[in-house]
N, C-alpha and C positions, 0 to 999 in steps of 0.2 A: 504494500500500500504506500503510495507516495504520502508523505507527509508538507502540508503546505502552512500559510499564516492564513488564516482567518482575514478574509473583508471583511467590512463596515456591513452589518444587516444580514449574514451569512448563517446558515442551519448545519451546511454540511458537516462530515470529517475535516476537521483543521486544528490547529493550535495556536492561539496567540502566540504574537514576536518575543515575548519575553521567555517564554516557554522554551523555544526554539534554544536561548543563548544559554538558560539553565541545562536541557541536554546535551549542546554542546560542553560544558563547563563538565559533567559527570562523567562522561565518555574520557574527555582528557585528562580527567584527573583517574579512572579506572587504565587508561592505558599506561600513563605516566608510571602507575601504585604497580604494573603486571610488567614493565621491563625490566630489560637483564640489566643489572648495575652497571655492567663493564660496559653495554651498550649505550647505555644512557652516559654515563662518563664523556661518550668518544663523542657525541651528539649534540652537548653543548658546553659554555664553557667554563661554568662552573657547577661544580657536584652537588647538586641540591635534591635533596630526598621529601617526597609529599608523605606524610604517616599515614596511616588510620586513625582514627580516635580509638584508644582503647577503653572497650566497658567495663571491665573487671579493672582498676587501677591497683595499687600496691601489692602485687601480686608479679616475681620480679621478671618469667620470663613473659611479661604481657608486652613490659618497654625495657626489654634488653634483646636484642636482634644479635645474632649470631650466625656467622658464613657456616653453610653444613659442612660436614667434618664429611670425608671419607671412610667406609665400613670400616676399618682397620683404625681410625684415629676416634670412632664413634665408639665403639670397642676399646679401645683401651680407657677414654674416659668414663665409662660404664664403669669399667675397673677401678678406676681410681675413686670415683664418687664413694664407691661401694666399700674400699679398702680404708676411709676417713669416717664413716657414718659413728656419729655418737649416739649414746644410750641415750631414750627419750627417758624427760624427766615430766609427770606428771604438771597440769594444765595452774598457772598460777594462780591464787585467788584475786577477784580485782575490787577495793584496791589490795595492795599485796600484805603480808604481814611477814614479820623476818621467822618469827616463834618455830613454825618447824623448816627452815631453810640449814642448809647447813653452818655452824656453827666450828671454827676452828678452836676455838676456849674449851669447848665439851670435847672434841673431838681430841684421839689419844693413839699412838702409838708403840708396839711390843716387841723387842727383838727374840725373834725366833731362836731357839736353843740350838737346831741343826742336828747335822746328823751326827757329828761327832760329842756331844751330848755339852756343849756351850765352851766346846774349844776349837776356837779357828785357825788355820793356817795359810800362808800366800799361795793362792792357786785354790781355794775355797770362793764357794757363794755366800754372803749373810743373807738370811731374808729378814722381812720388816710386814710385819702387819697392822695396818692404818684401818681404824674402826669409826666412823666420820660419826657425829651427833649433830641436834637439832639444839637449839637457841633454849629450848626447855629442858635441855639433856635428854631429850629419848631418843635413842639408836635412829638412824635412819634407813630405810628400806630398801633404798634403790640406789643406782650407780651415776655416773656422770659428772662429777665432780672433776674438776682440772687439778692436777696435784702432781707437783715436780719435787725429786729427792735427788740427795746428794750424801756422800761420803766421803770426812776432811780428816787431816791433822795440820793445824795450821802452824805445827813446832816444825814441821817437815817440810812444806811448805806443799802436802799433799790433798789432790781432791780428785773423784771421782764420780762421773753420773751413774745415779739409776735408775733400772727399768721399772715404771710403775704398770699393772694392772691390775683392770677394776674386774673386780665379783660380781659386779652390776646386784649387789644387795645390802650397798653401805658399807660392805671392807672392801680394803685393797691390797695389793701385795706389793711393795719395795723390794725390789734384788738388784745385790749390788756385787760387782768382782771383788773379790781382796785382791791387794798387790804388792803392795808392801809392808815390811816390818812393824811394830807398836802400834800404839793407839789410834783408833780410829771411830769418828764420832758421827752417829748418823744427825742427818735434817729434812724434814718433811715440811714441805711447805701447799700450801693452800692455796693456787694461785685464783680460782673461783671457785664459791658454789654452784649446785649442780645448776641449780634454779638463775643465775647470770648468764650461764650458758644456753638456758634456752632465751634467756632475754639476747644476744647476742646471734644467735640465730635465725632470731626472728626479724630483728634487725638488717639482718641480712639479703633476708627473704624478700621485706616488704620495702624497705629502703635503700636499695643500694646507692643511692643517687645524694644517701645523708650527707656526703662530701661534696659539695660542686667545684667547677672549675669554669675557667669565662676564658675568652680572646676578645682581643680589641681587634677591630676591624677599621681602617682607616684606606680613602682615594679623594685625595686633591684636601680640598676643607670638611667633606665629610666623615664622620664616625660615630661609630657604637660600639659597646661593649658586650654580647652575648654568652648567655651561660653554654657549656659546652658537659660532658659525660661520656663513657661507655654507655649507659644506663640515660635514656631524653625519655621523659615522661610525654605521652599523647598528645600535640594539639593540632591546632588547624592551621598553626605555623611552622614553614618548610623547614628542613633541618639541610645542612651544608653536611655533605657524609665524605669525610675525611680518612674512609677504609684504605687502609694501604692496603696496595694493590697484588704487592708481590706477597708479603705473608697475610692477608686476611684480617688483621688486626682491626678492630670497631674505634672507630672514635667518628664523635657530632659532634656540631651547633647548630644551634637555633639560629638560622638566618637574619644579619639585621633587615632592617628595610626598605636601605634605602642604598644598600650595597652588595654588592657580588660575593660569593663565596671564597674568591681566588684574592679580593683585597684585605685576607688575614696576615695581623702583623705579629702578635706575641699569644704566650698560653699563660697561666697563672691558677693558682687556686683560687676558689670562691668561698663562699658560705660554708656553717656545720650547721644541719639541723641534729636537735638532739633526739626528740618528740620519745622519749619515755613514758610508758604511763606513770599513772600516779604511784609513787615513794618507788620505783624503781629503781629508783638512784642508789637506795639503800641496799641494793644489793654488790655496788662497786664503791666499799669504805675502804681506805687504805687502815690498816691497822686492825678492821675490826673482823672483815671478811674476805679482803684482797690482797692476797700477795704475804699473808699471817703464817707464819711458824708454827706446827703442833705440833706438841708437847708428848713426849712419850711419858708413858705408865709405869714404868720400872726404867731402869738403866738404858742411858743414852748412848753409849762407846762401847767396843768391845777392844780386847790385847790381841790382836794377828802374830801366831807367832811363825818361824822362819816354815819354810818350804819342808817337808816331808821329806826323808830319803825315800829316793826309788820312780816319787811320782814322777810323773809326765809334766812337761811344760803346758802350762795355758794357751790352752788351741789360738791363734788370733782368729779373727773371724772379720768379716767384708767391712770395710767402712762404708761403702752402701747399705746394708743391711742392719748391724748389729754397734756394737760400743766401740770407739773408733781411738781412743786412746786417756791418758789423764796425766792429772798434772804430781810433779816429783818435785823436789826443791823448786820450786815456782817454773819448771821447766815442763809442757810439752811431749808427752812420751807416747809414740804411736803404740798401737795394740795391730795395726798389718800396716805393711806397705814399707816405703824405703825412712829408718832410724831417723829422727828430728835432729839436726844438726842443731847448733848455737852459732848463731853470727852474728857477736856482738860487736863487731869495731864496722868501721865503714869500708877499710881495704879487704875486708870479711865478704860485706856484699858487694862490692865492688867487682872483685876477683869472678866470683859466683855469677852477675848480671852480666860477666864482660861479652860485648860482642852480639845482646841481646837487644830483642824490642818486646818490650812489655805494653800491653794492653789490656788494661780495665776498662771496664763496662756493666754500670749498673747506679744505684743508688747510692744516696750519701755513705754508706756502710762502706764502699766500696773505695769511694773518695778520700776515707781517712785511708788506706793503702796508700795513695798516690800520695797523698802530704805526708806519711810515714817516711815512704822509701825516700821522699826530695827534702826532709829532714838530717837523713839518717847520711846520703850521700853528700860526702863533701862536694864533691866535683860536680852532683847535677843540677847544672842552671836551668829554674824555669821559663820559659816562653813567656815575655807578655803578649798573650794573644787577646787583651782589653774584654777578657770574657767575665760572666756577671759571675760574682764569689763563689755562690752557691753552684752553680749550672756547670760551668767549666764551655766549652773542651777545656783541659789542661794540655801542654807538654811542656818534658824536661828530658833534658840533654847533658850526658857527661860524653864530651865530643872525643875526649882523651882514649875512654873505654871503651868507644865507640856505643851506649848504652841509649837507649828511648825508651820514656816511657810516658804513656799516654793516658789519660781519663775522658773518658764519656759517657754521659748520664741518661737513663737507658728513656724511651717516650712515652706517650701519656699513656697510663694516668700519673704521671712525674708530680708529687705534691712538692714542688719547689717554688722559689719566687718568678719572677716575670723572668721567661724562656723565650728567645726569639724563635718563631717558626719555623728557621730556617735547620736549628739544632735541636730541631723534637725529632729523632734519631729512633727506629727500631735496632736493636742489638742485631736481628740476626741478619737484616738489611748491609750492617758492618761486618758483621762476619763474614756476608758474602765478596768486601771488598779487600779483603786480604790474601795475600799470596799464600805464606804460611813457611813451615819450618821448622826445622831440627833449633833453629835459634830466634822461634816465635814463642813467647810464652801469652798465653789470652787466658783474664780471668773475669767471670758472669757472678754478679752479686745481684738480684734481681727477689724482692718478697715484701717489704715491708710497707710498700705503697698499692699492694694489692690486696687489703684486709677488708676494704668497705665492700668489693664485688662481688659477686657468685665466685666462686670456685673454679666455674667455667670458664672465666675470664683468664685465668692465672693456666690452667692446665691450655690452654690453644695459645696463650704467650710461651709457652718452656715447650710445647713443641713446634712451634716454627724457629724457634730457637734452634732446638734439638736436631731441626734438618740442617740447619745453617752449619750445626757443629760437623755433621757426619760428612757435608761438603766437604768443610773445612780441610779436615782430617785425610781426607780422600786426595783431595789435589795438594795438600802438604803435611806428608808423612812425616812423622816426628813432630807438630806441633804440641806443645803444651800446653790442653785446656784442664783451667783449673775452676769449680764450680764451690762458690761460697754459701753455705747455707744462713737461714735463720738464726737469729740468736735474742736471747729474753733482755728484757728491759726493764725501768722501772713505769710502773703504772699508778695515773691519775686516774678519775672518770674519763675524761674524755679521751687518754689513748686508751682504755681501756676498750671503749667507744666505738674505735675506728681502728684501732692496733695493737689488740689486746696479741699478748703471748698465747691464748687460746689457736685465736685466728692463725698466727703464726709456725705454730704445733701443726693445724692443720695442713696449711700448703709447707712446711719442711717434709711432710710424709710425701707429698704431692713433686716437690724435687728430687727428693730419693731416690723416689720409683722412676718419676720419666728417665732419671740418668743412667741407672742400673744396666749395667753391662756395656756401657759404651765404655770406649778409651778415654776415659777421664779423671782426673783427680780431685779430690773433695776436700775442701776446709772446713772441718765438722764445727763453726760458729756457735752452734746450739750446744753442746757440749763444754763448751771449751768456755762456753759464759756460766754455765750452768754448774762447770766443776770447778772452777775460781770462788778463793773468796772477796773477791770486790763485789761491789754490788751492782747489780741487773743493771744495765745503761744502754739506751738504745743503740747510742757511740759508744762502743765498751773503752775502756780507759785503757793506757799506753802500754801496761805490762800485760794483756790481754793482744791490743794488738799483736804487740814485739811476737808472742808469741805463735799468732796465725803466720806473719811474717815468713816467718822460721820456719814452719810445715812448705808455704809456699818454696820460697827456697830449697829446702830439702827436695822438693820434687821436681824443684829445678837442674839442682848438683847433687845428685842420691850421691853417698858415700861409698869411697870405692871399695869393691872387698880385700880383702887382705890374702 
């Protein structure tokens, strides 16, 4: 049937003029919504995405778009989802009350007698049994509780992590290696209750957008400033889709108005919303229920005494998989892999760097490496390359040693200050622009600015990563990629918030796995904060570094055998 406009005084089939320009309007905005992105890209000239409105709002994959995964990469995130799932903790009451939440003051700790009837020796397991209580002291029933342990003497200057698991019915079990001689003092700590973790997951769920972030957009005398995300909640305003093209990575903004998508100048952080409900705050006190020490029931230390005749050595076991090493006189000591060297002077690392090009890549964590090693080197001058403090590029040069070494800070969601455009950088994008080598060392610090998002987010960054590396590795045999994990911090509400060590726990299980079995080597971060006695620091402090430093190194210049 032809469709026409209606005359003045007319009965038949028609539709008014205005009619006409509304079905036009629907048509191109359905065709616009059903193109191929890459098509639509090539077709005009700035990348601008029409949404839907979504009817279900906070609900997170409703306004989080995601490029589909390959069987094989859909597959293995099934995997990984599946391998992080935490114990559900029963529905909170609203508003909430602390009375039965977990309670670290009630809650108590036993050291296991073992098998040798409460005598231990190096090359033995202690266990620890943690029995969590409620704010009224009645036992608690179920599991879920975040709880990290450790094993010191701080006369020795020794610590060790250990493995905690849950019963999922209110105890848990602490196991930890002996290793060396004397006393040795446990500590169990309470990083949340079970009842914050599901406020935090929920959080997750419905808000991942709690963080925003903006770009200024400026051409000639005009500009605005637009919010931008992984995560763009539904409107009837276009969004500018900024999906890198080569690994599939999400990032928008919200169209300004009166400007093109291609006239963006900088990135930045925006807003925090918090929107807790009511007294849910109360579930992240520092002191009371966050980050709290509990107390053992009987005796806190036990005497390790020497090695058994006869026994066997202490199997080592994967540093992907299992407890990757601890600390001995404030030193360092791998459990597999090539011996921790000490390179304390600067002709130490010098010697060690010579000849090399070091590259970093990742987040602030990552950055203190680069002002480490350009401390530590006499001879390395840095570049002014007029880059903003925080963001970098860096490079530094000891032109003697012939030595480079380089930082870049990996892209959005970057929670750094104002970034130009131009160095909002994907990691594996750079990985793809290097030659590589027997005298390439590249190290990936990449986790702490991916806690507000799904999970999802974090696992399709670590593997397009992860192809970049296998490239890498492919066309320059003998490179040295070295892969930095998580490490614990101290926590407020609000990084509890956005970057709690829960969150962090999670996606370090999530780097593990993706890396497992490739050719790479790991600087176990989480550990190595975790079995020091300084305190949890986002930036862990200097004797922390020195000592990742040192692992790196070593796997630089393994020690020769004799």
């Amino acid at each position: 049937m032809k469709i026409r406009t209606c005359k003045r005084g007319e009965r038949s089939i028609c539709l008014p003029k205005y009619w006409i320009i509304i079905l036009f309007l629907v048509v191109l905005m359905a065709v616009l919504q059903n193109m191929d992105f890459q098509e639509l890209h090539h077709k005009v000239k700035s990348p601008i995405w029409f949404p839907s409105v979504s009817t279900t709002p906070n609900i997170h994959q409703d306004f989080c778009t995601f490029k589909p995964l390959s069987p094989e990469d859909a597959q293995e995130e099934h995997h990984l989802l599946t391998s992080i799932t935490w114990p559900e903790t029963p529905l909170l009451p609203d508003p909430l009350s602390l009375d039965q939440t977990s309670d670290p003051a009630h809650s108590t700790f036993t050291i296991l007698p073992g098998s040798r009837g409460g005598q231990w020796h190096v090359g033995d397991q202690l266990e620890v049994m943690i029995h969590m209580y409620d704010f009224q002291g009645s036992p608690k029933k179920y599991g879920g509780d975040a709880l990290i342990a450790r094993l010191h003497n701080s006369t020795l200057g020794a610590g060790v992590a250990g493995q905690v698991v849950d019963h999922l019915n209110g105890s848990y079990s602490a196991v930890f290696s002996l290793l060396w001689e004397g006393s040795a003092s446990v500590e169990v700590t309470l990083i949340h209750p079970s009842e914050a973790v599901t406020v935090l997951r929920r959080l997750t769920s419905e808000q991942p957008d709690r963080i925003s972030f903006q770009s200024f957009f400026r051409s000639g005398s005009l500009s605005q400033t637009t919010t931008c995300n992984v995560c763009l909640r539904s409107t009837q305003q276009p969004l500018c889709n900024y999906t890198d093209l080569h690994t599939g990575d999400s990032w928008f903004c919200y169209k300004p108005q009166k400007l093109n998508c291609d006239s963006r100048i900088n990135h930045s952080k925006g807003d925090f919303k918090q929107n807790l409900k009511t007294k849910e705050d109360k579930l992240f006190q520092s002191g009371v229920n966050m980050k709290v020490l509990i107390h053992a029931s009987g005796p806190d230390s036990v005497n390790i005494l020497p090695k058994k005749q006869g026994e066997p050595e202490m199997k080592s076991r994967s540093v992907n998989s299992g407890l990757s090493g601890y600390y001995y006189e404030n030193a360092w000591r791998a459990l597999s892999g090539p011996a921790v060297r000490q390179f304390s002077t600067s002709s130490a690392v010098s010697q060690c760097l010579k000849g090399k090009v070091v590259h970093l890549y990742g987040d602030s964590t990552i950055r203190q490496w680069f002002e480490h090693l350009r401390e530590t080197l006499s001879d390395l001058k840095e570049f002014d390359l007029h880059s903003p403090k925080q963001v970098g590029p860096f490079m530094a040069l000891d032109y003697a040693n012939n030595i480079l070494v380089t930082y870049r800070c990996h892209g959005p969601p970057i929670r750094f200050g104002i970034t130009p455009v131009s160095e909002l950088r994907y990691i594996a994008n750079e990985l793809d622009g290097l030659i590589g080598g027997p005298n390439t060392v590249v190290v990936i610090g990449i986790w702490s600015h991916f806690s507000t998002f799904p999970v999802e987010v974090y696992i399709r960054r670590l593997q397009s990563i992860r192809r970049a590396v296998v490239r890498l590795l492919n066309r320059g045999p003998g490179t040295l990629v070295v892969i930095r994990t998580a490490n614990l911090k101290a926590l407020t509400l609000y990084e509890a918030l956005t970057n709690s060590d829960w969150y962090s726990m999670q996606r370090d299980k999530v780097l593990r796995t993706m890396f497992k079995g490739l050719n790479v080597r790991l600087v176990d971060a989480w550990e190595m904060s975790l079995a020091h006695h300084l305190p949890h620091s986002l930036h862990p402090q200097p004797a922390i570094i020195k000592n990742m430093i040192d692992v790196l190194l070593s796997y630089t210049c393994p020690q020769k055998e004799q």
